[in-house]
C-alpha positions in Angstrom: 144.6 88.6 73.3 146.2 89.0 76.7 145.6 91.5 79.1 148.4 93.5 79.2 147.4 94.9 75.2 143.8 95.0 75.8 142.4 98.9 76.7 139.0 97.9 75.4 137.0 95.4 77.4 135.3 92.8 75.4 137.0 93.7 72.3 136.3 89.5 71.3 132.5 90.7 70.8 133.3 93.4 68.8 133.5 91.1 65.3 132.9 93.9 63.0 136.3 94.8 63.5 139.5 93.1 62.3 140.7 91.6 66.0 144.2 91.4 65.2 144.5 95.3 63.6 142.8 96.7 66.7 145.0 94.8 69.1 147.8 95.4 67.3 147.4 99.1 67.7 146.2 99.1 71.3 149.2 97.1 72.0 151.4 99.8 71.0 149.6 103.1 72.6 148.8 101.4 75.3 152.4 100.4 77.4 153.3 104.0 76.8 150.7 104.5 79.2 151.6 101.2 81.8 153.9 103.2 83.8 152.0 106.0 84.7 149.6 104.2 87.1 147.5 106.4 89.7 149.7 106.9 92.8 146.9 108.3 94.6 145.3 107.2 98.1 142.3 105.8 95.6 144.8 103.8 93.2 143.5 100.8 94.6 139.8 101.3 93.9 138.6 100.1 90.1 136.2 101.7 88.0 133.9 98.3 88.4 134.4 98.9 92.2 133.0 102.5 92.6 130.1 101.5 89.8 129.4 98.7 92.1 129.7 100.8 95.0 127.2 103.6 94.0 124.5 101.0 92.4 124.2 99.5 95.5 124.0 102.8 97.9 121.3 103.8 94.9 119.5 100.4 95.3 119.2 100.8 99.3 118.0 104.2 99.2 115.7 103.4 96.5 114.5 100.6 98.9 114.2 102.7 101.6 112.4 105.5 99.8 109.5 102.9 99.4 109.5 101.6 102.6 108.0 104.7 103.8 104.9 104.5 101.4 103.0 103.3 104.0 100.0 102.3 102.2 98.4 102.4 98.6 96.1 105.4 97.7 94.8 105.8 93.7 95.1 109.0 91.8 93.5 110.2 88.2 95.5 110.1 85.5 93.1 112.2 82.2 95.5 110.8 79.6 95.6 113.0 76.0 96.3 111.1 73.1 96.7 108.4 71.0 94.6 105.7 70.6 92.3 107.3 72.8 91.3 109.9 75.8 91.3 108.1 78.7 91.0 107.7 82.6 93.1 105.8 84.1 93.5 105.1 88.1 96.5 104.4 89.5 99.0 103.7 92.5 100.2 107.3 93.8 103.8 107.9 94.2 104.3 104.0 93.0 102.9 104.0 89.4 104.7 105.6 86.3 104.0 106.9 82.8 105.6 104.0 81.8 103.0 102.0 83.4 100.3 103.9 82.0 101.1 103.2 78.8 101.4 99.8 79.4 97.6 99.7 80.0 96.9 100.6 76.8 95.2 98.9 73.7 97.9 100.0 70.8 101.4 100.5 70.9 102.4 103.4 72.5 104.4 101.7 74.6 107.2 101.6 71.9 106.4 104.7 70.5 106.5 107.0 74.1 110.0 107.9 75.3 108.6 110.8 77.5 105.7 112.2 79.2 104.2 115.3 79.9 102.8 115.5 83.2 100.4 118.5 83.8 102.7 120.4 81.1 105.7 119.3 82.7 108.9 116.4 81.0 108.4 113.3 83.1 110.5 110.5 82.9 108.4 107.9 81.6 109.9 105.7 84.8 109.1 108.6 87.5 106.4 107.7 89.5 103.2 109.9 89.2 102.9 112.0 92.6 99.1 113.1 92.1 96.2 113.3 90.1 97.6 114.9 86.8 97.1 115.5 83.1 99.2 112.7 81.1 100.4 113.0 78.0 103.5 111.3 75.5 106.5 112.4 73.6 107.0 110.7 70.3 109.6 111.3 67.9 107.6 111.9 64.8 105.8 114.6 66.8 105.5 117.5 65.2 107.4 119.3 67.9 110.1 117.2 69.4 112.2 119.9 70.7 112.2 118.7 74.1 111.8 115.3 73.6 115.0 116.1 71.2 116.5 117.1 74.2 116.2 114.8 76.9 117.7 112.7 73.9 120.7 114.6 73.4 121.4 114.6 77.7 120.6 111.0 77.3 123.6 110.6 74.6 125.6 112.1 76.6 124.9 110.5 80.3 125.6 106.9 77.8 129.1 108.6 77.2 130.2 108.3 80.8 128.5 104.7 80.9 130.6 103.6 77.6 134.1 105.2 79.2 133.2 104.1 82.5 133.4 100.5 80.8 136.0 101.2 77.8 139.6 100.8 79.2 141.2 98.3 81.6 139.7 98.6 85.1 142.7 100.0 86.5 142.5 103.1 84.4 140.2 105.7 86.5 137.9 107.5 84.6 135.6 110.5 86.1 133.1 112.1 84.9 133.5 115.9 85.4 130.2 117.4 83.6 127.7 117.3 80.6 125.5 120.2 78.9 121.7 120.0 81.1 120.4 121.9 78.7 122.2 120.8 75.2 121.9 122.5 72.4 120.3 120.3 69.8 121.0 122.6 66.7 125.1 122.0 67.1 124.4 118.6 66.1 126.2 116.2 68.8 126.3 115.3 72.4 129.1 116.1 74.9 130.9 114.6 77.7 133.7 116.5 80.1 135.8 113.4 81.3 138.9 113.3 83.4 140.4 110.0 81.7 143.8 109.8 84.8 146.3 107.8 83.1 145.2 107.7 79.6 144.5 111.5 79.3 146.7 111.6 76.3 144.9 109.2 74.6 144.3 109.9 70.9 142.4 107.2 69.3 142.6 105.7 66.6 139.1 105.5 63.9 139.0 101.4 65.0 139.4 102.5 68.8 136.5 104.6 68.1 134.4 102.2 66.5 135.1 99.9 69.3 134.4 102.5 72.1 131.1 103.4 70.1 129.9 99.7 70.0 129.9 99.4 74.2 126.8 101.9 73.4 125.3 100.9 70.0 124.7 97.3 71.9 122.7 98.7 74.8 119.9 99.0 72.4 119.6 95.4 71.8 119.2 95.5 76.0 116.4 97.5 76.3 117.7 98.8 79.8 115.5 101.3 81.7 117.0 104.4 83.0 115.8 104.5 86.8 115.6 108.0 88.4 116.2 108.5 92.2 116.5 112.0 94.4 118.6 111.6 97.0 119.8 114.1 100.0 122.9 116.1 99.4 124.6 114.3 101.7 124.2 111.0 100.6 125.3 111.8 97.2 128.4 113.4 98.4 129.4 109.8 100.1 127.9 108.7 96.6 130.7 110.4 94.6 133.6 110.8 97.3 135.7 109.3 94.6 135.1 112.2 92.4 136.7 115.6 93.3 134.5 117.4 90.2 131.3 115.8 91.6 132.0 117.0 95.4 132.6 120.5 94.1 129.4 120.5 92.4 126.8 118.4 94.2 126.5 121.2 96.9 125.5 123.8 94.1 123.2 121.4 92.6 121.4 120.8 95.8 121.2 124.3 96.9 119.6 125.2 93.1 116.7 122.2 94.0 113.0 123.1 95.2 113.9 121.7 98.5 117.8 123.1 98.8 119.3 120.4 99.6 118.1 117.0 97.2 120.3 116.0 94.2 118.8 113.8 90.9 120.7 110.6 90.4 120.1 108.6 87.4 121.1 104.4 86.8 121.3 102.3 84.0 122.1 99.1 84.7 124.8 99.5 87.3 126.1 103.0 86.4 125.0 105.8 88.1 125.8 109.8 87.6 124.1 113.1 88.9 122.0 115.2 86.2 118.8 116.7 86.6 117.1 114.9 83.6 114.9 114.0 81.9 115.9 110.9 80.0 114.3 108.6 77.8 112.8 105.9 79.0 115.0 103.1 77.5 117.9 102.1 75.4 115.4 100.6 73.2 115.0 104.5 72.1 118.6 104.4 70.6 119.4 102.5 67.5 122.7 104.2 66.4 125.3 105.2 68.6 128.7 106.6 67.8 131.2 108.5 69.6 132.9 110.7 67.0 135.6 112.6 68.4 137.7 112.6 71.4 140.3 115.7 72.3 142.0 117.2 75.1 141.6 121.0 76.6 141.9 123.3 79.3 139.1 124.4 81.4 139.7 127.6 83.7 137.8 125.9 86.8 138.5 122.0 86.1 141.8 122.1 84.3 143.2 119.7 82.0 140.1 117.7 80.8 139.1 115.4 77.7 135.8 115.9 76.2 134.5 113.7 74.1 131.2 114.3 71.5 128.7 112.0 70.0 125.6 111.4 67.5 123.1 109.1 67.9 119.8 108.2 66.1 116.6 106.8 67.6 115.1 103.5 65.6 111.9 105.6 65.0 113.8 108.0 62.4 115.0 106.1 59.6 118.0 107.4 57.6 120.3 106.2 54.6 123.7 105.8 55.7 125.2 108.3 53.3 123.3 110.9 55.1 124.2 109.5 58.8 127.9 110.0 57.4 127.4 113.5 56.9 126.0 113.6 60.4 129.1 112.2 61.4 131.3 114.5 59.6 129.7 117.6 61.3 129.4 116.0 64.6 133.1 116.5 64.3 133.8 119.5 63.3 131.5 121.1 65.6 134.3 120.8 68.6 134.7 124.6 68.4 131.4 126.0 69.2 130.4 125.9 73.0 127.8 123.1 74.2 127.2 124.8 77.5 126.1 128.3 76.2 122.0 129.0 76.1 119.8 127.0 73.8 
């Protein structure tokens, strides 16, 4: 497979799918798109240059937020739950939920994707701030509306990752926005991408399948999603390739406690802006699939792709036949509007 008929990147790993059909197809959709190249001041800068870019500014500041914890003071965590009340002490501002439960007897460790600290969603990676009330999210709660969710944002902060990734390097792709506050019942995740060159993509059911596998095999990973706040100004240098992002971050920032800090999120080497919560791992997602992909108009960001998923976490079994139907709906759902009220 050469590179000139490869949008995909690691296709060769993809061996559920017939090699030759998919390159086959790709090799014809995809010249129609060689000559329209980004003539831009940015042309020259890669999607794996920008990721690496922001991962490292991420890693620094992260760095540097811990330099200034001068020294180690223990807080009270009064944990409620499964296997049993406890009291555990811990390193303020340093420990997380996550290490909580990884004091404990049973295995909540694989069961917890999300704490409740004094009433409030925690990521289970945030570190704990004070002495609090600690609880977990599980997915056979018998509420997991918000744990429901944080899965759902999850899903769809994965979409930029698997695009970010999906095409040849040269092909820019910017994330423009995602629902903070998805509406579960519509039955998918969204994604508002500016795709450049290839925004007149329309894929093909093996393209999809290929596209979807970039996120399926993050679950085999078991990559944490790290959280970071960061100053308003150091996320607009973050994100100076990205004209949605600079038009945002500023709201964002003003709409924070402080006025002026923005969330960041990283998996792996990707990092994007939401306010959160996620999960705490890819090991929480067992199916992934992007089911639809299809082009708009937005009033304030213009021409723009959105793209909608499904997933499934590996707690909550289910037949096939019934994840098809899943599927089927996730698609026809493209009319409703993911950003109105829950």
């Amino acid at each position: 497979m050469t590179s000139t008929c490869c949008v995909l990147m690691k296709v060769r790993s993809f061996r559920s799918i017939p090699r030759q059909s998919l390159c086959r197809h790709l090799s014809t959709r995809v010249l129609t798109h060689e000559d329209n190249s980004n003539t831009s001041g940015n042309a020259s800068k890669t999607n794996s240059d920008i990721r690496a870019m922001r991962s490292q500014m991420f890693s620094e500041e992260k760095k540097r937020q811990l330099s200034l914890i001068r020294r180690v003071e223990k807080i009270n965590v009064e944990y409620t739950g499964i296997p049993e009340n406890c009291t555990l002490y811990m390193n303020k501002e340093l420990s997380s939920p996550n290490n909580c439960a990884m004091h404990m007897k049973s295995n909540i460790k694989t069961l917890a994707a999300l704490a409740l600290v004094n009433g409030e969603v925690w990521d289970m990676n945030r570190p704990l701030e004070a002495d609090c009330a600690l609880q977990f999210l599980k997915f056979r709660d018998s509420d997991p509306r918000l744990l429901n969710k944080a899965f759902w944002r999850t899903g769809s902060f994965l979409i930029g990752y698997v695009f970010d990734r999906a095409f040849k390097d040269e092909h820019r792709v910017n994330v423009i926005r995602f629902p903070s506050n998805p509406v579960v019942e519509d039955g998918y995740f969204c994604c508002d991408l500016d795709l450049g060159s290839m925004s007149s993509w329309q894929p093909l059911p093996d393209e999809l399948k290929a596209v979807s596998m970039i996120g399926s095999c993050l679950a085999k990973e078991e990559s944490n999603f790290e959280r970071l706040e960061v100053d308003e100004k150091l996320a607009l240098e973050m994100f100076k390739d990205n004209e949605y992002k600079c038009r945002q971050i500023p709201e964002i920032a003003k709409s924070s406690s402080s006025g002026s800090r923005v969330t960041l999120y990283r998996l792996k080497d990707y990092v994007d802006v939401t306010t959160g919560p996620l999960i705490a791992s890819t090991f929480f997602i067992s199916m992934y699939n992007i089911v639809k992909v299809f082009h708009m108009k937005c009033p304030v960001n213009g021409d723009i792709t959105r793209v909608q998923g499904i997933a499934m976490p590996p707690e909550l079994q289910i037949h096939y036949k019934a994840y098809e139907l899943l599927l089927e709906r996730a698609q026809r759902m493209g009319v409703e509007d993911p950003y109105r009220e829950s």
